[in-house]
Each structure stands twice: as C-alpha cells, then as structure tokens.
C-alpha positions as CSV (number, residue, x, y, z in Angstrom):
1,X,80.2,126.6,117.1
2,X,79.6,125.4,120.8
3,X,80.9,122.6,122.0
4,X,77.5,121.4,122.3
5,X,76.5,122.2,118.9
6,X,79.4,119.8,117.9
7,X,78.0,116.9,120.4
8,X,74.8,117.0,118.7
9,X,75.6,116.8,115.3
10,X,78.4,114.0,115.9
11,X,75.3,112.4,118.2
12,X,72.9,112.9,115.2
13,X,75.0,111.8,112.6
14,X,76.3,108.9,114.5
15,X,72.7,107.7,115.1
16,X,72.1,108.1,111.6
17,X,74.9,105.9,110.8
18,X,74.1,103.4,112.7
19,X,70.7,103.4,111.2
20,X,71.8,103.1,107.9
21,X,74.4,100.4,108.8
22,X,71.6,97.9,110.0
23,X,69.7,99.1,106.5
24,X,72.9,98.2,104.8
25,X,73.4,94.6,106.6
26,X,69.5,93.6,105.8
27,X,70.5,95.1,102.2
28,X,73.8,93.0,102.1
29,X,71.5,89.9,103.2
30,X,69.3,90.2,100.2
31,X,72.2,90.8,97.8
32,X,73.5,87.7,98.7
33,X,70.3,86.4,98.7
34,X,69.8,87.7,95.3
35,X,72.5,87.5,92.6
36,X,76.2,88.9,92.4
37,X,75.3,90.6,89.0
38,X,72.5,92.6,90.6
39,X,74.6,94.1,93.2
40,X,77.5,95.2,91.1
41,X,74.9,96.2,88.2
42,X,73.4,98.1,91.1
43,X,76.4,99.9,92.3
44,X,77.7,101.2,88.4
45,X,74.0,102.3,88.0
46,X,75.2,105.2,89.9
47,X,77.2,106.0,86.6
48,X,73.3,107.5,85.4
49,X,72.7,109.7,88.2
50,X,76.3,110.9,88.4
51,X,76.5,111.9,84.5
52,X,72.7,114.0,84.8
53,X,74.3,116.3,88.1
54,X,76.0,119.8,86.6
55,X,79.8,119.9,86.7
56,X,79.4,121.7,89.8
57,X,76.9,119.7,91.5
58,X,79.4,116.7,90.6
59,X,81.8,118.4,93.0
60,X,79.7,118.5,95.5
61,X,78.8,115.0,95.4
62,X,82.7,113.6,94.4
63,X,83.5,115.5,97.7
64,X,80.7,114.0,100.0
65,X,81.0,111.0,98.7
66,X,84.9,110.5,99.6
67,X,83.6,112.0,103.1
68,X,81.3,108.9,103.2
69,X,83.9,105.9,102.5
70,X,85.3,107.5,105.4
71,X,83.0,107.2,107.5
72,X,82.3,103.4,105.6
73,X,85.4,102.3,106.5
74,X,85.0,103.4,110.3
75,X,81.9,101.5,110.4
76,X,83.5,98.7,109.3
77,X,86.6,98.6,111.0
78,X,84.2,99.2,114.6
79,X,82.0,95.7,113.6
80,X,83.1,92.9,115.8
81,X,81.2,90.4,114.1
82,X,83.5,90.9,110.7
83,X,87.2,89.1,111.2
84,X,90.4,90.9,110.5
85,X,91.4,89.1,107.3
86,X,87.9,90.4,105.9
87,X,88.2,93.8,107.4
88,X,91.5,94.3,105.6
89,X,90.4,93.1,102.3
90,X,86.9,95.4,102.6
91,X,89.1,98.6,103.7
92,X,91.7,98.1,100.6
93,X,89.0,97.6,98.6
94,X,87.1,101.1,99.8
95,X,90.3,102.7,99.9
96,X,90.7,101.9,95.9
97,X,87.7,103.9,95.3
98,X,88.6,106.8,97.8
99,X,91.7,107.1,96.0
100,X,90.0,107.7,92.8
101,X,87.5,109.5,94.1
102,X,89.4,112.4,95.7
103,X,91.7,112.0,92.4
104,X,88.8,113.1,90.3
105,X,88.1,115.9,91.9
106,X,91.2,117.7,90.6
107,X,90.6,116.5,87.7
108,X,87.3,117.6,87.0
109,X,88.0,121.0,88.8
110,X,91.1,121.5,86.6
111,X,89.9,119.9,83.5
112,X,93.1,118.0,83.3
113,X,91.7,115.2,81.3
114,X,88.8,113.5,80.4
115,X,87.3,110.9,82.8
116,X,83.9,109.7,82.2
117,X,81.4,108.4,84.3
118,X,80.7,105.3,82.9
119,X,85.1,104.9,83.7
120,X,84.8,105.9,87.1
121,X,81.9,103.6,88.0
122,X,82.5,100.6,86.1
123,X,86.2,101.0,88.5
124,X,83.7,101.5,91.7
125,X,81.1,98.2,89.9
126,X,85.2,96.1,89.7
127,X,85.9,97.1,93.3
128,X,82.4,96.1,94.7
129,X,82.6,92.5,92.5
130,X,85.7,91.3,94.5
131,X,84.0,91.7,97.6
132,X,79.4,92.1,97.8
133,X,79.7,93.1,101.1
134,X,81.3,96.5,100.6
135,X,78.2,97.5,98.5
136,X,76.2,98.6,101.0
137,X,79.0,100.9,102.2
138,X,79.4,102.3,99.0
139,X,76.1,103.2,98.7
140,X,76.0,104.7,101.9
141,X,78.6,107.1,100.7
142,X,76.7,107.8,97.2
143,X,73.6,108.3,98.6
144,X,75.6,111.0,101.0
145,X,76.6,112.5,98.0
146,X,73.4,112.9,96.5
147,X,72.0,114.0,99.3
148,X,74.9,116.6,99.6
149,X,73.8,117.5,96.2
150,X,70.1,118.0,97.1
151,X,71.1,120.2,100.4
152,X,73.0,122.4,98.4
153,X,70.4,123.3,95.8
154,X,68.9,127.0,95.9
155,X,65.4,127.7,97.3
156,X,63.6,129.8,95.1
C-alpha cells in the first residue's frame, strides 16, 4: 500500500477516534451521573453478545478488541485534562484486561481449557468497578470488536 493509502486510513481512523472519545466523555458524564451499578452492569452485559458469536467469530472479535485497548490507552495517555496518578491507575487497569484478553485467544484457539464468558466479563465488569472512567474505553474497544465481527461476515 501507498504511503498515502496509509495517511488516510491513520487520518480516518484517528478522526474516528476522536469522535468516539467525546461520545465516550459525554457517556462517562452520564455514568457518573447515573449509578455505579449501571455502568459495570453495562460493561459485563457484553458477556451476552460475546457467548451468541461462533467460536470463530469470537476470534475475530478477542483480537480487535485487544487492538482497541490499545488504541484506549493511547487516547488516554494523550488527554491533558486527566492527571498522571489517574492516567496510571486507568492504564493498569486496561492493561489487566489486555492481558486476558490476548491470553484467551490461545486459549480458545487451542482449546487449552475452558473459560467462559460470563468469567471473562465479570473480570472486565471488576476492572471497570475500580475505576467508571475506563468504561467508556472499554466499550470503545468492544464495540471495535463487534464491528470487526460484522465486517468480516460473508456477503451472499
């Protein structure tokens, strides 16, 4: 691909980014508006949309969905209006559920051992309670993987 190609698509996706960041800061304003117990119920509601997607349609989205606390965790670390003590905390936090989301790929690729859905999520719900405003991030990065998902269906 072009150089230009490249340009565009990091332009495009960083625009898009930034788009859903100011969605996610009006989001994070009504979650803590709203209650605590709606935002982490929120975030292991995932568990439901997860557990429906085919084993390999899970793949897809465990693997776009590490790709977007990535990209979470750059968008974070780039606000100025978030201090350092807080930035740290919010990037441990998305780190926890980076590590076990790139872990579970191997695992369900392999079949090493059985971990369900409702386990992984409830871990994501636990990481999101210790700190609301990493939900929004997080479901940034799902709704990249579901997305993923979608874009990678067949056309008949």
């Amino acid at each position: 691909m072009c150089r230009n190609s490249w340009t565009t698509i990091f332009s495009a996706r960083r625009t898009e980014c930034a788009r859903y960041f100011c969605s996610a800061i009006k989001t994070l304003a009504s979650i803590e508006q709203g209650s605590f117990v709606d935002a982490v119920r929120a975030t292991y509601e995932y568990y439901k949309v997860v557990e429906a997607l085919s084993e390999d349609e899970r793949l897809i989205f465990y693997e776009s969905f590490s790709v977007g606390l990535t990209v979470a965790t750059r968008m974070l670390l780039g606000d100025p209006r978030i201090g350092e003590r807080d930035k740290l905390k919010r990037v441990e936090l998305i780190n926890d559920i980076l590590h076990g989301s790139t872990a579970k790929i191997p695992v369900m690729r392999l079949k090493l051992h059985e971990w369900t859905e409702d386990d992984f999520w409830r871990m994501v719900a636990s990481d999101v309670s210790r700190d609301l405003a990493i939900a929004p991030l997080v479901d940034y990065a799902a709704r990249g993987g579901l997305d993923a998902v979608k874009s990678n269906i067949p056309k008949n």
